[in-house]
Backbone as JSON Lines, residues from 0, in Angstrom:
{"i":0,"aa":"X","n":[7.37,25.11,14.05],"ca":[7.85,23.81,13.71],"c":[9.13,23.56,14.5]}
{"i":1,"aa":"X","n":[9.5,22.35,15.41],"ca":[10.2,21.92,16.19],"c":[11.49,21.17,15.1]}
{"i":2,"aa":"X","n":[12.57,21.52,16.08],"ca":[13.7,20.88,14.65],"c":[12.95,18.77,14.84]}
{"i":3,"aa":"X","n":[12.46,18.06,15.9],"ca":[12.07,16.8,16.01],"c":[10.79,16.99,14.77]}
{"i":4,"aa":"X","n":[10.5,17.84,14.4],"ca":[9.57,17.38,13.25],"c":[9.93,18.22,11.81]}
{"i":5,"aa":"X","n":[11.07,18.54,12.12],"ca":[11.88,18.47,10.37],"c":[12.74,17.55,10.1]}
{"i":6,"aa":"X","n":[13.19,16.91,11.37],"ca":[14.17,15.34,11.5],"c":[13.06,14.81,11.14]}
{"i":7,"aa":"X","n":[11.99,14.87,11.47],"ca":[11.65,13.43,11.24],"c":[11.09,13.59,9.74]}
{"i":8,"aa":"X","n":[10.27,14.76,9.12],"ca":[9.78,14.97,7.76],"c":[11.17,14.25,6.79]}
{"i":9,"aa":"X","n":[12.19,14.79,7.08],"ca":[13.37,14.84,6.22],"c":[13.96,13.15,6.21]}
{"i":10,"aa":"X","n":[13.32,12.64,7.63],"ca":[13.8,10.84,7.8],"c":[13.14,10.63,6.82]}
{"i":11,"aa":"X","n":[11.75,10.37,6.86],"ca":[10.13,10.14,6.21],"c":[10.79,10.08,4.82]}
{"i":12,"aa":"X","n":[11.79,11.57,4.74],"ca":[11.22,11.68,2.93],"c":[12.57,11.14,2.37]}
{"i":13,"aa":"X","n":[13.86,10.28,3.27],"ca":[14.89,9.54,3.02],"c":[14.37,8.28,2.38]}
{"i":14,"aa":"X","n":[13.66,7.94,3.64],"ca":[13.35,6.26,3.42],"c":[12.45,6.09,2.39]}
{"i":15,"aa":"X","n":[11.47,6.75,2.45],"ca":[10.91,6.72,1.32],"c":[11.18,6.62,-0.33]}
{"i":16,"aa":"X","n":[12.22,7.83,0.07],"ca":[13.18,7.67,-1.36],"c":[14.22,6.69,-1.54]}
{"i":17,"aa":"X","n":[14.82,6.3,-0.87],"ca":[15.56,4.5,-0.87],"c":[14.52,4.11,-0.69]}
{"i":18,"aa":"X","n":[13.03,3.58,-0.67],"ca":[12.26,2.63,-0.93],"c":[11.88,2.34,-1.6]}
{"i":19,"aa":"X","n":[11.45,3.55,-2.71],"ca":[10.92,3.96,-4.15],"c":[12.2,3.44,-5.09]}
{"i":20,"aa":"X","n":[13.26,4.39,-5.09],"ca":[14.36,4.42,-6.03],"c":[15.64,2.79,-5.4]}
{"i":21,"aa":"X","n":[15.49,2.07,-4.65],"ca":[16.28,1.08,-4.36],"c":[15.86,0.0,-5.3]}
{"i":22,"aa":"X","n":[14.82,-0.52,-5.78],"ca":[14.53,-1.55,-7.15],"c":[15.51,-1.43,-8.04]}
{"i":23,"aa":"X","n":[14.99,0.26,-8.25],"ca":[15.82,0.18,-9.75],"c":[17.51,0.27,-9.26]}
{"i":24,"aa":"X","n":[17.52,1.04,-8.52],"ca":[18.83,0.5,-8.17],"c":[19.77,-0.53,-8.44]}
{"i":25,"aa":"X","n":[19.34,-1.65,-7.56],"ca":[19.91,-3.02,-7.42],"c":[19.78,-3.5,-8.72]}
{"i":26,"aa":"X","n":[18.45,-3.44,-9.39],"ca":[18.12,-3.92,-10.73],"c":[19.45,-3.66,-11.54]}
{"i":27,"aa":"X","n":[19.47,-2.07,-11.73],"ca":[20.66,-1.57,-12.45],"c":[21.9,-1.91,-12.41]}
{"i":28,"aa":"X","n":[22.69,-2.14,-11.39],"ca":[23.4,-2.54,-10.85],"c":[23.34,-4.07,-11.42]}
{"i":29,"aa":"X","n":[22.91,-4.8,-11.05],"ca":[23.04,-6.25,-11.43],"c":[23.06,-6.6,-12.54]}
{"i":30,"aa":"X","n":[22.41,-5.69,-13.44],"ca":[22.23,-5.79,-14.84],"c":[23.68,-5.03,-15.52]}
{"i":31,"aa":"X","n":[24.29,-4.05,-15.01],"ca":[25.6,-3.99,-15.47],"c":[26.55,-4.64,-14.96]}
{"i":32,"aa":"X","n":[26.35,-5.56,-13.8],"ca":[27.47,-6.16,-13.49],"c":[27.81,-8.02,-13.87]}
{"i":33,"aa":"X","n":[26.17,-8.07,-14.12],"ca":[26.12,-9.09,-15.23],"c":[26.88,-8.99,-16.86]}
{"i":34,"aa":"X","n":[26.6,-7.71,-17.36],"ca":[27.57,-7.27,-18.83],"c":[28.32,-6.77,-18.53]}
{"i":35,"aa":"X","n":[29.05,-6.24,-17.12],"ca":[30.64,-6.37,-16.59],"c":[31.38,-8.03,-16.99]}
{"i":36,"aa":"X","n":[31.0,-8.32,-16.24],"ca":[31.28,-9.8,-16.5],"c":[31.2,-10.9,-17.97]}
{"i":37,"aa":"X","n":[30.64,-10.72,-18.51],"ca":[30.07,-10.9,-20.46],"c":[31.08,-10.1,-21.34]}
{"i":38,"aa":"X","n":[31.28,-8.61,-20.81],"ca":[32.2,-8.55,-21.71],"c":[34.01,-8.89,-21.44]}
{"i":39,"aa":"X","n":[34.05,-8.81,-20.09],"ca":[35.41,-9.32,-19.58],"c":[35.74,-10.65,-20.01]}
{"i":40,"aa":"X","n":[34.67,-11.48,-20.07],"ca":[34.97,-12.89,-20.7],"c":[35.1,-12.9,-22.09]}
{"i":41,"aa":"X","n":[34.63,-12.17,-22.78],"ca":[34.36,-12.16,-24.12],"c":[35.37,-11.64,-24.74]}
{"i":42,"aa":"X","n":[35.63,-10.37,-24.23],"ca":[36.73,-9.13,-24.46],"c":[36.02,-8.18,-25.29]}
{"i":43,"aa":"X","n":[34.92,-8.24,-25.45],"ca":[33.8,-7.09,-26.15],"c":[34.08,-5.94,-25.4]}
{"i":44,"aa":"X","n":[34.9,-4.75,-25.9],"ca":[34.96,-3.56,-24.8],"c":[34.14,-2.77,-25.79]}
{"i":45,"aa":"X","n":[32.81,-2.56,-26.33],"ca":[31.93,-1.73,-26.46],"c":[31.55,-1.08,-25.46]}
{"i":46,"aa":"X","n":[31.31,0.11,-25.61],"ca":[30.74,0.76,-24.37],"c":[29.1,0.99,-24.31]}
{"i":47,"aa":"X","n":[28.45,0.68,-25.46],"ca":[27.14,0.83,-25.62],"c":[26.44,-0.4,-25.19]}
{"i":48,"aa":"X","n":[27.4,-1.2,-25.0],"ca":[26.8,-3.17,-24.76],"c":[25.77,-2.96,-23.55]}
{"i":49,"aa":"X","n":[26.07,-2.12,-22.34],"ca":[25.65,-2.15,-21.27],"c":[24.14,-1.45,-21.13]}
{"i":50,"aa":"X","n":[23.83,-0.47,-22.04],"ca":[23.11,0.63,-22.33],"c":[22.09,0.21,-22.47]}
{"i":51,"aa":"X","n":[21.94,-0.89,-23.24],"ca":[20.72,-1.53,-23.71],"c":[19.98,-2.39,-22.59]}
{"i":52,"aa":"X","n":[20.43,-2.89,-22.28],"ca":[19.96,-4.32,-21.25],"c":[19.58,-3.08,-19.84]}
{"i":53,"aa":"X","n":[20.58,-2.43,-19.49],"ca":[20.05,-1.79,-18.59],"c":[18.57,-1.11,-18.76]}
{"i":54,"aa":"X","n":[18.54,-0.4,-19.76],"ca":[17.59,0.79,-20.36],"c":[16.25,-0.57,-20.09]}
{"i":55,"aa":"X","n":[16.44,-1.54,-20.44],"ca":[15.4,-2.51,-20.73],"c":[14.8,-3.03,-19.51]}
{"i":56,"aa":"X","n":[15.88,-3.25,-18.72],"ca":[15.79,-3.98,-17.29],"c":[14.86,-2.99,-16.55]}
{"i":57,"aa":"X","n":[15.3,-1.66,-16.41],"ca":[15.1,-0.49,-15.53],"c":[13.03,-0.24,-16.25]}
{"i":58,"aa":"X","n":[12.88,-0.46,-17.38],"ca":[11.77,0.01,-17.58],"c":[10.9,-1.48,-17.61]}
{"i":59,"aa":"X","n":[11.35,-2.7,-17.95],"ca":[11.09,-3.67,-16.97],"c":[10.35,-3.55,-15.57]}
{"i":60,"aa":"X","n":[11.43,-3.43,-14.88],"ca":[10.97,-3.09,-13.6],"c":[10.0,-1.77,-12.61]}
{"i":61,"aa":"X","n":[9.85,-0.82,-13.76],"ca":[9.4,0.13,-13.27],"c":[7.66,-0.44,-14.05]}
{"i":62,"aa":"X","n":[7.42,-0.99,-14.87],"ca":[6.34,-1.95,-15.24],"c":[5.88,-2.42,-14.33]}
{"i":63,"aa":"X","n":[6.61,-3.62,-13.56],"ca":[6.24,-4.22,-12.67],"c":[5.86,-3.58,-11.44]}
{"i":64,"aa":"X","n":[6.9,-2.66,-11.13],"ca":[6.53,-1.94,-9.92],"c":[6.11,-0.84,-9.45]}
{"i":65,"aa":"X","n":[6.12,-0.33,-10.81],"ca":[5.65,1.27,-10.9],"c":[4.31,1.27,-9.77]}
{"i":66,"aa":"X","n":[2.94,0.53,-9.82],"ca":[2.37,0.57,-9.19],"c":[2.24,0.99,-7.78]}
{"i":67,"aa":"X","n":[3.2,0.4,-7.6],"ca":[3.75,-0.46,-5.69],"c":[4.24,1.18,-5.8]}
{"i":68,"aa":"X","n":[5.06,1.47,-6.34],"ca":[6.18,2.76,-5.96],"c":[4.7,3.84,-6.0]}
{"i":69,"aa":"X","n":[3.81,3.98,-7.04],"ca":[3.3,4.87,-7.16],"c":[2.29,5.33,-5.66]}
{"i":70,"aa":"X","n":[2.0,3.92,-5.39],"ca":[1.26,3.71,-3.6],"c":[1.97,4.3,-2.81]}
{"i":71,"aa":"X","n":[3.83,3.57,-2.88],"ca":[4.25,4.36,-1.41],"c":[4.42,5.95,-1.48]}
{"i":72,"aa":"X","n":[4.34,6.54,-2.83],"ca":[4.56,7.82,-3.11],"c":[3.62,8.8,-2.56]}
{"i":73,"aa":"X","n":[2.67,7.98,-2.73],"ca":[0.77,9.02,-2.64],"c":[0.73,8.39,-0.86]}
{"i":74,"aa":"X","n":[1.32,7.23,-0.31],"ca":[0.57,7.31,1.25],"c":[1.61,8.29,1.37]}
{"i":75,"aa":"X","n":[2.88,8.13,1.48],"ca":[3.65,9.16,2.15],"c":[3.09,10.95,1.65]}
{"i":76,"aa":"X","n":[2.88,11.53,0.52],"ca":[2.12,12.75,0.22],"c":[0.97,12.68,1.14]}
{"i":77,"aa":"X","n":[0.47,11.8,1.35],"ca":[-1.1,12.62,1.78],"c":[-0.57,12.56,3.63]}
{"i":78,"aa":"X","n":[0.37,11.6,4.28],"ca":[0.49,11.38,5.65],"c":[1.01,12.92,5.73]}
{"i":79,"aa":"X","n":[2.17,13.57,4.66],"ca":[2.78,14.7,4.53],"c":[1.58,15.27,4.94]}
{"i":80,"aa":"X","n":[0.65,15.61,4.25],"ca":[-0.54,16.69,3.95],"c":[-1.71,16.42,5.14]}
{"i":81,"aa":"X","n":[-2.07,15.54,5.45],"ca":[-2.55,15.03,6.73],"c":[-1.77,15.81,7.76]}
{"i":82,"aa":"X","n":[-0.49,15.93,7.72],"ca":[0.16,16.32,9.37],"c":[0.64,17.44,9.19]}
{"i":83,"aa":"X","n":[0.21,18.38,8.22],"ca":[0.59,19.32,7.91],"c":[-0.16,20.7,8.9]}
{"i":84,"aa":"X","n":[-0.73,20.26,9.42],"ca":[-1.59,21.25,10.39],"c":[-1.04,21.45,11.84]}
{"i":85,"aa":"X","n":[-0.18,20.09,12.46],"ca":[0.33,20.02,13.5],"c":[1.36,20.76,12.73]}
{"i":86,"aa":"X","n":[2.36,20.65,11.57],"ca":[3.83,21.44,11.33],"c":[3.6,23.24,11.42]}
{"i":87,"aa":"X","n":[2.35,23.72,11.18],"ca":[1.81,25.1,10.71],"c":[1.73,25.67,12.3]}
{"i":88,"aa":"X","n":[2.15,26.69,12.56],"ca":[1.62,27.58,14.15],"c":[0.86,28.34,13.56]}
{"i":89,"aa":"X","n":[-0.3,28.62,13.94],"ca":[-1.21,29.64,14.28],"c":[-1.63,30.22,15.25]}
C-alpha cells in the first residue's frame, strides 16, 4: 500500500464523515443558538432549556435524513471493499 492510497482512504473517510455528521451539526448549532438568543432576551438562565429542543431537533433530523446518511455510509463501505484488492500486495 502506497502512502497516495492511505491519503486518499483517510480523505474518502474525512469527507464522508463531514458529509454524514455536518446536518446534525449545523442543525445543532442553530437550534442552540436560537435558545442562546430566547434566553438572553428573556433572562431564563436554565441550563436544561437548550437540552430539549436540541435532543428533538437532532432526532428530527436524523428521521429525515437518516436514510440519505445511511446511502452515503454503505456506497462509501462497499467502494472501501470494492478497492480493497488494489490496497492488498500479493
Amino acid at each position: 500500500m502506497t502512502e497516495n492510497q492511505i491519503l486518499s482512504i483517510a480523505k474518502d473517510a474525512i469527507e464522508t464523515a463531514i458529509i454524514v455528521g455536518g446536518p446534525i451539526l449545523a442543525i445543532s448549532l442553530l437550534v442552540g443558538l436560537v435558545v442562546s438568543i430566547f434566553q438572553a432576551m428573556t433572562q431564563i438562565q436554565e441550563q436544561t432549556l437548550s437540552f430539549i429542543p436540541k435532543l428533538l431537533a437532532i432526532a428530527l433530523i436524523l428521521i429525515i435524513l437518516g436514510p440519505w446518511m445511511l446511502n452515503v455510509m454503505t456506497a462509501y463501505t462497499i467502494n472501501l471493499f470494492a478497492e480493497l484488492t488494489s490496497y492488498a500486495r500479493l
